[in-house]
Residue frames as qw, qx, qy, qz and C-alpha x, y, z in Angstrom:
[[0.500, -0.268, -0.023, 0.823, -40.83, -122.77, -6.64],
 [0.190, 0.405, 0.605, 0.659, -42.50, -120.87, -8.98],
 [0.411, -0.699, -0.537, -0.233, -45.66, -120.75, -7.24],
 [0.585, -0.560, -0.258, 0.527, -43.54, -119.58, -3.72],
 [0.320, -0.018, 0.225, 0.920, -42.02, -116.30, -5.91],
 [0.268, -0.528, -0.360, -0.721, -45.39, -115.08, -6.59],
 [0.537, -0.731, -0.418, 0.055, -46.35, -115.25, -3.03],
 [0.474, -0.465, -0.122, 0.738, -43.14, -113.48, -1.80],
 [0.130, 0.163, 0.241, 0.948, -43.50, -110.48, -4.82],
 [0.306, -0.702, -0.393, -0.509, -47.25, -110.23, -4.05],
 [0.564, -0.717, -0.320, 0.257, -46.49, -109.72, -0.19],
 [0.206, 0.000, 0.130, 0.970, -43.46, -107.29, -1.15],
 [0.093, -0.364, -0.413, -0.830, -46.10, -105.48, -3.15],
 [0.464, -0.776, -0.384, -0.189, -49.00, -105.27, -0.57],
 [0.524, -0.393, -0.065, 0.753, -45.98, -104.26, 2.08],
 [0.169, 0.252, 0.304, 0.903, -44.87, -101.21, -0.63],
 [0.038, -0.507, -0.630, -0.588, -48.29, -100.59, -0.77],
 [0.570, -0.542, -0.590, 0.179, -48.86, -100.11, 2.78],
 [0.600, -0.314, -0.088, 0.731, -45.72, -98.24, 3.47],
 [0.220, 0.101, 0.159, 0.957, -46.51, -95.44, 1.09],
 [0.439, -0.692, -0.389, -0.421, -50.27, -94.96, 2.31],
 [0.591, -0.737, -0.301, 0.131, -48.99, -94.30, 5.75],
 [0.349, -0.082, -0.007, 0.934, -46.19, -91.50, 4.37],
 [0.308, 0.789, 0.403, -0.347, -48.70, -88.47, 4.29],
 [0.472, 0.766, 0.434, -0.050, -49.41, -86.58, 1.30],
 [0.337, -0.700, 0.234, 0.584, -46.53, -84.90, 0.16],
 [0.635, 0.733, -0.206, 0.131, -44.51, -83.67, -3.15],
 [0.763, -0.263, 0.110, 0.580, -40.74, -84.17, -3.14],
 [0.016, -0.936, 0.289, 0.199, -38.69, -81.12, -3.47],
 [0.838, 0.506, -0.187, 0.081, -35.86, -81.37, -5.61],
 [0.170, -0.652, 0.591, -0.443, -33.60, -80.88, -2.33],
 [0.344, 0.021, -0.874, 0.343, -35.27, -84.28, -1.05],
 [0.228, 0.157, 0.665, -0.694, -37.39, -82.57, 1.91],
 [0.071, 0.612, 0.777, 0.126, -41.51, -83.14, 1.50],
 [0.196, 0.126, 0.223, -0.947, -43.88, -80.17, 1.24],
 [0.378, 0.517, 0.683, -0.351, -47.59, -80.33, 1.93],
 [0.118, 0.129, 0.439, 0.881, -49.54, -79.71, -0.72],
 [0.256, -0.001, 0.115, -0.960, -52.11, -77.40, -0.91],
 [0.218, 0.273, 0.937, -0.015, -55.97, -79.06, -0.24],
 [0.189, 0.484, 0.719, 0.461, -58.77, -78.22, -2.46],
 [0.007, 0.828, 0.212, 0.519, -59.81, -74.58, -3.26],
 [0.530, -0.640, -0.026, 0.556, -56.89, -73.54, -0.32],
 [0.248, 0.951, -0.158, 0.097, -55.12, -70.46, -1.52],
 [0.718, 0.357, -0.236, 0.548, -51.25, -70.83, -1.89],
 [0.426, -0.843, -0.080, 0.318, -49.15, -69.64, 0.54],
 [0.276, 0.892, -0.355, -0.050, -46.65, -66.94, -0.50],
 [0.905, 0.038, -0.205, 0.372, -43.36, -68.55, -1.18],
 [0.483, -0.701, -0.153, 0.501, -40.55, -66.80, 1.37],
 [0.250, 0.161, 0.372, 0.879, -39.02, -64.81, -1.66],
 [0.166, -0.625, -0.611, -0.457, -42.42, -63.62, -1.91],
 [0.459, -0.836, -0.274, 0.124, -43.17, -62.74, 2.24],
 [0.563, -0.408, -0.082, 0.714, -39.86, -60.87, 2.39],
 [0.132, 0.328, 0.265, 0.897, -40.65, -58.54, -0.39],
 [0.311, -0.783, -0.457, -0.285, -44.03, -57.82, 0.69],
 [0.588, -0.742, -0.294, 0.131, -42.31, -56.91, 4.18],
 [0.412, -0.145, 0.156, 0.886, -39.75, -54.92, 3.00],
 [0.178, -0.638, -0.437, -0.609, -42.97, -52.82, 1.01],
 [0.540, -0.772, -0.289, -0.169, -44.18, -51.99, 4.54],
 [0.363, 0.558, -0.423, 0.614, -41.78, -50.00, 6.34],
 [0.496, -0.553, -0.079, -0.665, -44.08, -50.55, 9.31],
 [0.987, -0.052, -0.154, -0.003, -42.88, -53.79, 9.88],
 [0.726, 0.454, -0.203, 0.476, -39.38, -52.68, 9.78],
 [0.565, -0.634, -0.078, 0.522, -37.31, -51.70, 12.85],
 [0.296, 0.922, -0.175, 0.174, -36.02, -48.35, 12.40],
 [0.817, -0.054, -0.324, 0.474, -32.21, -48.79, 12.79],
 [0.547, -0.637, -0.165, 0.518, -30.35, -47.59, 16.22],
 [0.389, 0.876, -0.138, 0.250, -29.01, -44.21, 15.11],
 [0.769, 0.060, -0.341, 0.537, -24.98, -44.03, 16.10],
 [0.452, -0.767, -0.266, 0.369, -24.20, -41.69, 18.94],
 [0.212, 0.954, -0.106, 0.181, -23.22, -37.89, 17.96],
 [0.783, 0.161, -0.059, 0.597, -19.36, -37.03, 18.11],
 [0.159, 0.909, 0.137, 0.359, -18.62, -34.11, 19.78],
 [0.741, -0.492, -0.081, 0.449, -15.14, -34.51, 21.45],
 [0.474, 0.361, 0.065, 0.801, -13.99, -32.06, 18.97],
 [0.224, -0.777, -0.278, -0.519, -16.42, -29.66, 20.71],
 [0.778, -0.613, -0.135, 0.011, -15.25, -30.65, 24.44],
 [0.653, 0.250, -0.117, 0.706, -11.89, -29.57, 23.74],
 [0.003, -0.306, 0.118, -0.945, -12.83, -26.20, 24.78],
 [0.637, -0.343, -0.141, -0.676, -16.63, -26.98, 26.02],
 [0.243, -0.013, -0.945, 0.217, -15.46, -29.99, 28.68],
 [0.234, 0.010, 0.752, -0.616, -18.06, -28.86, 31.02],
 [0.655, 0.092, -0.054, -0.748, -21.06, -29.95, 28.34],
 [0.262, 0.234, -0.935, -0.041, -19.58, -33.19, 28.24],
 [0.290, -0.329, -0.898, -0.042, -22.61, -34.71, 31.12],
 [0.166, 0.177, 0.318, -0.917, -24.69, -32.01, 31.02],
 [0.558, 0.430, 0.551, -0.447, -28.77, -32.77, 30.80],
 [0.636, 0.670, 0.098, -0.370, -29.71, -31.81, 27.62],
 [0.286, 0.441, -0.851, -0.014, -25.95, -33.57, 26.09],
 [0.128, -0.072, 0.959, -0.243, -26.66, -36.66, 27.53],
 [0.671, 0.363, 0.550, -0.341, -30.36, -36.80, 26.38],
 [0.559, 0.778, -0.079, -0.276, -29.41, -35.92, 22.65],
 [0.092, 0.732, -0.641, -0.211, -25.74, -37.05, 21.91],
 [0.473, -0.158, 0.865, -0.061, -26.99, -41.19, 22.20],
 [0.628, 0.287, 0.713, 0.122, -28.96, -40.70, 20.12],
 [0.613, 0.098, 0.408, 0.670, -27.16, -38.83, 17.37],
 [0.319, 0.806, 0.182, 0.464, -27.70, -35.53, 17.88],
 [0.629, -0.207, -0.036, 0.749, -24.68, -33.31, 18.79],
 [0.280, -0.535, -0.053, 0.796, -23.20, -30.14, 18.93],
 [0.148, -0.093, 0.588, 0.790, -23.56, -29.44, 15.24],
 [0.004, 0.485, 0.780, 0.394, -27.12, -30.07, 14.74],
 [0.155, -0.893, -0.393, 0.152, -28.18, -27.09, 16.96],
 [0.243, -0.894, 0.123, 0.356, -25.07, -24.84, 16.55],
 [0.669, 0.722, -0.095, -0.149, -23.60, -25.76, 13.20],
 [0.843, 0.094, -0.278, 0.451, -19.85, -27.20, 11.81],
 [0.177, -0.982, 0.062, -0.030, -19.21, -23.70, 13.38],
 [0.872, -0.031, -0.040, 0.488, -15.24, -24.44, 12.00],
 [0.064, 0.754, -0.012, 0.653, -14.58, -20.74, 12.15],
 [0.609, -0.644, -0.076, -0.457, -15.42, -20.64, 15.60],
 [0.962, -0.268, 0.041, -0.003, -13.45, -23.54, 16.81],
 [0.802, 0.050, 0.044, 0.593, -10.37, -22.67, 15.19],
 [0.007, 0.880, 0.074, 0.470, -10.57, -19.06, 16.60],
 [0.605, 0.115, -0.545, 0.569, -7.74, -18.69, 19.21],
 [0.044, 0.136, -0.346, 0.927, -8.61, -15.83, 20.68],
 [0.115, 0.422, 0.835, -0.333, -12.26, -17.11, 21.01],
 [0.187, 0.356, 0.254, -0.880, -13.83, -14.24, 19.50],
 [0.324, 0.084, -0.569, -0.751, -15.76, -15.68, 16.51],
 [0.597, -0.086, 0.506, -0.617, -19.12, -16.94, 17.22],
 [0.662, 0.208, 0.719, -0.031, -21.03, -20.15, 17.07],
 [0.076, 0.150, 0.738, 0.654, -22.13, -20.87, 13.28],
 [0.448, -0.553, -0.528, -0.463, -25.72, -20.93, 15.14],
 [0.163, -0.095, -0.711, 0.678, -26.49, -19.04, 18.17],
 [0.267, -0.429, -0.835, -0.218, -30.08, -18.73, 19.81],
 [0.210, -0.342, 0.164, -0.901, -31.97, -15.19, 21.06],
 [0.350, 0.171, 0.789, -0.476, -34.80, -16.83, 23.99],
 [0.723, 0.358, -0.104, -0.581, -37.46, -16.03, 21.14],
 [0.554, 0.453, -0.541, -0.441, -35.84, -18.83, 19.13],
 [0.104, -0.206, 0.965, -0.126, -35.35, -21.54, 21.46],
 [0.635, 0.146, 0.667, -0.362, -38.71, -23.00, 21.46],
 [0.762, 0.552, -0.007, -0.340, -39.39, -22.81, 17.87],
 [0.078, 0.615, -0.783, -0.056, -36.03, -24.81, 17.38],
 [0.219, -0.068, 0.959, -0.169, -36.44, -27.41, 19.68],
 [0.684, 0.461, 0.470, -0.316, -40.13, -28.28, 17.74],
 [0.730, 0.402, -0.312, -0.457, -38.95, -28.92, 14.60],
 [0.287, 0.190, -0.933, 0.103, -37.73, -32.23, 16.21],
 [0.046, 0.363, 0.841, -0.398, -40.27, -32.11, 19.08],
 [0.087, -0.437, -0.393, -0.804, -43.62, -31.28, 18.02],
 [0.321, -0.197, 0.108, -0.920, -45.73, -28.91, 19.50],
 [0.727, -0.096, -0.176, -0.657, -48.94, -30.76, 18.89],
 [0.699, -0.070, -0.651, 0.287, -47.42, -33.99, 20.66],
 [0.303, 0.393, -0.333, 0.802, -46.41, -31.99, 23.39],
 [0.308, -0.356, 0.118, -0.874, -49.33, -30.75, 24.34],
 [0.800, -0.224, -0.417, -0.369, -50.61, -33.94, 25.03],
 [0.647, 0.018, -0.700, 0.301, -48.16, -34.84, 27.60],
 [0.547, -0.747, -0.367, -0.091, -49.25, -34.50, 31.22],
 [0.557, -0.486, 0.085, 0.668, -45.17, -32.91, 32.20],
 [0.238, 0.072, 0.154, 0.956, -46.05, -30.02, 29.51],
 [0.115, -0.790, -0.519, -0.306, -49.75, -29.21, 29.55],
 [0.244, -0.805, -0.164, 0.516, -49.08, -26.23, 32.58],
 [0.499, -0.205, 0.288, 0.791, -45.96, -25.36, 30.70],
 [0.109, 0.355, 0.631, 0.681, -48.35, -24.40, 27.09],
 [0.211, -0.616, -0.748, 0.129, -50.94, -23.14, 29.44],
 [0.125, -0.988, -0.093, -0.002, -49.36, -20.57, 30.86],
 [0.791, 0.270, 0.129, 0.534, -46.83, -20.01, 29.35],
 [0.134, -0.889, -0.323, 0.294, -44.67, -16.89, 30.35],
 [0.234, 0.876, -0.411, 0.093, -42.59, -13.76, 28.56],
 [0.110, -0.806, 0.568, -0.128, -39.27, -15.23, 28.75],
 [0.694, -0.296, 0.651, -0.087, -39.48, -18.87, 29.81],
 [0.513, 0.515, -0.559, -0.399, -37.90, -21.27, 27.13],
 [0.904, -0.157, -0.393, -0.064, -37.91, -25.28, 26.84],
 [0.635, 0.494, -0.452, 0.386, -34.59, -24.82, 27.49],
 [0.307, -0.612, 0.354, -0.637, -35.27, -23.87, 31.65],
 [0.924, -0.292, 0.150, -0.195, -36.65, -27.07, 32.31],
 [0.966, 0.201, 0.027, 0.158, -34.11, -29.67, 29.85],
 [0.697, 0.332, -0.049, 0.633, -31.07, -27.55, 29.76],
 [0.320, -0.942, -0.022, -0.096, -30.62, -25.02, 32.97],
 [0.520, -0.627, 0.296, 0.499, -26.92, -25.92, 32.97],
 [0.637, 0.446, 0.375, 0.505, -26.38, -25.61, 28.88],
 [0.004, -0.983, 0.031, -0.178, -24.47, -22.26, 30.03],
 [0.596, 0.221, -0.376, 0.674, -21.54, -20.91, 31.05],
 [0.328, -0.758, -0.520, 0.219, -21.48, -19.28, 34.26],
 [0.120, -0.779, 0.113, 0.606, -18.98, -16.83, 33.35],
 [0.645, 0.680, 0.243, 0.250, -19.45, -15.70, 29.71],
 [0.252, -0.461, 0.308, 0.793, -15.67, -13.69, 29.03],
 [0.045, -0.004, 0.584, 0.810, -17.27, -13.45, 25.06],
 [0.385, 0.538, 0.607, -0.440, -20.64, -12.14, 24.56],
 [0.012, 0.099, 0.595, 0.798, -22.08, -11.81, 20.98],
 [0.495, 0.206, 0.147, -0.831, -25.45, -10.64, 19.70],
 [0.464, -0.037, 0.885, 0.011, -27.33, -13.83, 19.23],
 [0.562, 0.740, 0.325, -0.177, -29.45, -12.74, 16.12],
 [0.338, 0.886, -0.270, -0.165, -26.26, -11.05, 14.58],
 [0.910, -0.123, -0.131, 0.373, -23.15, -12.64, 15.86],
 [0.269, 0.742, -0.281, 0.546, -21.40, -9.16, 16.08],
 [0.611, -0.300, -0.487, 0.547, -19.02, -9.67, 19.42],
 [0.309, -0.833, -0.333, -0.316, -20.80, -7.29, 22.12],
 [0.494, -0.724, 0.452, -0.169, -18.06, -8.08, 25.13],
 [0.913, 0.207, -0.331, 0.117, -15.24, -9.44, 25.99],
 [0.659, -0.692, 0.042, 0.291, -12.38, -9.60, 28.98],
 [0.071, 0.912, -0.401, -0.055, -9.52, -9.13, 26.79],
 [0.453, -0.615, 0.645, -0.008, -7.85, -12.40, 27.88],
 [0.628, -0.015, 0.667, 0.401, -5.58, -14.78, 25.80],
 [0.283, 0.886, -0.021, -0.367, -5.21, -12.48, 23.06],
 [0.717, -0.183, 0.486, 0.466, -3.28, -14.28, 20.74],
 [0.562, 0.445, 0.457, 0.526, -3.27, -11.70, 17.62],
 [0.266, -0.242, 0.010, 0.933, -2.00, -8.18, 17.34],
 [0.361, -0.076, -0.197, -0.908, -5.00, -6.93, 15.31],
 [0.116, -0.339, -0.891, 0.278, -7.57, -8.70, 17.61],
 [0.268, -0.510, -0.308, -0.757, -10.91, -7.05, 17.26],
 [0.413, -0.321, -0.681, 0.512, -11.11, -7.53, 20.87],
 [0.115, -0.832, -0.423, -0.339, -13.83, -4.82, 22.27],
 [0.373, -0.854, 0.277, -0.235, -12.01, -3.83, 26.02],
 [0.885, -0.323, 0.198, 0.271, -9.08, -5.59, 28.02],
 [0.374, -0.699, 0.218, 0.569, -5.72, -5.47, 27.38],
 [0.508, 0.184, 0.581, 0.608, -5.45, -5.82, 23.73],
 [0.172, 0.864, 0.319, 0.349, -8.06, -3.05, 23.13],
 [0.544, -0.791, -0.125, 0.250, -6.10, -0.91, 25.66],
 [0.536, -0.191, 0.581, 0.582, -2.58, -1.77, 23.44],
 [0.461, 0.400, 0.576, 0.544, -4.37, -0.50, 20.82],
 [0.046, 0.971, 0.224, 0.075, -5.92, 2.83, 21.81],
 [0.613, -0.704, 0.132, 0.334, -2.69, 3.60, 23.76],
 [0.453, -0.077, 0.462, 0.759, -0.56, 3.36, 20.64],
 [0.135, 0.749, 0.443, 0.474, -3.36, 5.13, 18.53],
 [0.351, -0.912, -0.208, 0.037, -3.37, 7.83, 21.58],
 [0.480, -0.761, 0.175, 0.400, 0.33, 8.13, 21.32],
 [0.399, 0.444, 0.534, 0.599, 0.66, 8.50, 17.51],
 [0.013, 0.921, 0.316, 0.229, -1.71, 11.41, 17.88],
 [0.454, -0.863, -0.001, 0.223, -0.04, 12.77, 20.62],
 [0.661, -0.301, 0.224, 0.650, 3.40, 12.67, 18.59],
 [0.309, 0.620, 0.392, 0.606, 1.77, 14.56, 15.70]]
């Protein structure tokens, strides 16, 4: 009996022995799972704590995130018809709006009678040099839909002919001086304040008329 126990522990043991030569090479992890280990004069790989910093260092690596789409229903209150006009629709997805070219202009907006002007308004000189400090020049020139444009370039012509030929009104009733803001013209209509600085129309009319018939009573 004796003799039969040592045969059955030595076959266990040569069994054992088998079984763990034919688990490959591994370390246990204190989780249980195996990880290779590294073979002679191999270089460590980074551990993932490790590869995420590195790739957070490199901003190159990094999608830039989706910017959120400009807001400018406060603007369309009064401005409906930029609402899906060209140059709105190429700029407003991707988060630039009314404000970034023409300020919070809140003066402006909360002018009944319309007559106060943008925060930012734009003489033809200035459009191009605007629109480049987003689009650059020196890009530009490389594309094959601006090279003529830079070529030959003429008195007068701004980006703004090609990307933004409806970013007007066809009938301007308020006209300001776009370097000053000093109101130049105006129709007169909706006049919603007795000392309106209104240039002609009927409010300026209401005003000479009484000034004209003051005098006349003196």
């Amino acid at each position: 009996m004796p003799r039969r126990s040592n045969v059955i522990a030595t076959t266990l043991g040569v069994v054992l022995a088998a079984c763990w030569l034919l688990v490959p090479l591994a370390v246990r992890t204190s989780g249980g799972e195996a990880r290779p280990t590294a073979s002679a004069g191999a270089k460590p790989s980074p551990t993932p704590a490790i590869a995420k910093t590195k790739a957070d260092a490199n901003p190159q690596q990094q999608p830039a995130p989706r910017p959120e789409p400009a807001d400018n229903s406060y603007c369309y209150v009064c401005h409906a018809n930029y609402e899906h006009e060209k140059l709105t629709k190429a700029h407003q997805p991707v988060g630039v709006g009314c404000e970034k070219c023409h300020g919070m202009s809140v003066k402006h907006s909360g002018d009944e009678d319309g007559l106060t002007p943008p925060d930012k308004m734009y003489a033809k000189s200035a459009v191009d040099p605007f629109c480049m400090t987003c689009h650059e020049k020196s890009k530009l020139v490389k594309r094959d839909d601006h090279k003529d444009y830079f070529r030959d370039l003429q008195e007068g012509e701004t980006c703004s002919d090609c990307h933004a030929e409806k970013h007007h009104l066809a009938v301007r009733t308020r006209i300001w001086d776009k370097k000053t803001g000093k109101l130049v013209k105006d129709d007169g209509v909706r006049m919603m304040l007795k000392d309106s600085p209104a240039t002609e129309g009927a409010a300026a009319k209401s005003k000479h008329g009484s000034a004209g018939e003051q005098s006349k009573g003196k």
